[in-house]
C-alpha positions, 0 to 999 in steps of 0.5 A: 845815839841812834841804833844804825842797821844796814839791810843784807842785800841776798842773791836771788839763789839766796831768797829761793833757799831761805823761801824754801826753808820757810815752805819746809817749816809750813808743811811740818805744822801740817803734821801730827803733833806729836811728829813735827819735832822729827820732822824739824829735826830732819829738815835742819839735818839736811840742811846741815850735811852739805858743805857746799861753797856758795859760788857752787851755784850748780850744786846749790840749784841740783840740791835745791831742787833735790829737795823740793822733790823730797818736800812734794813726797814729805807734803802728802797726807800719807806720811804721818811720821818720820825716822831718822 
């Protein structure tokens, strides 16, 4: 019996979220060893504490771009360590 997978179509919304998510992940290796468990730590969070419906397409774009602005901040070479 073959194994039958079907492939999750996602909305365009939805892979800008899952990219970013992803970009978040790469900026954190960038970071101090001993720091990215933090960082990691924070991004879930953030992710997490918003209970957003997701046919709230303005709400999920304003948060999106949210974070992006955070992200820009948290990239620089500057912050080497967070607190949450």
């Amino acid at each position: 019996m073959a194994l039958v997978t079907t492939k999750i179509r996602h909305s365009g919304l939805q892979i800008e979220i899952i990219n970013f998510y992803r970009k978040c992940f790469r900026a954190i290796r960038k970071k101090p060893l001993e720091t990215r468990n933090r960082f990691q730590n924070f991004v879930r969070t953030q992710f997490r504490q918003h209970n957003v419906l997701p046919k709230d397409h303005s709400a999920i774009e304003y948060l999106l771009r949210k974070g992006k602005r955070q992200l820009e901040v948290y990239e620089s070479d500057n912050i080497k360590d967070i607190h949450i």
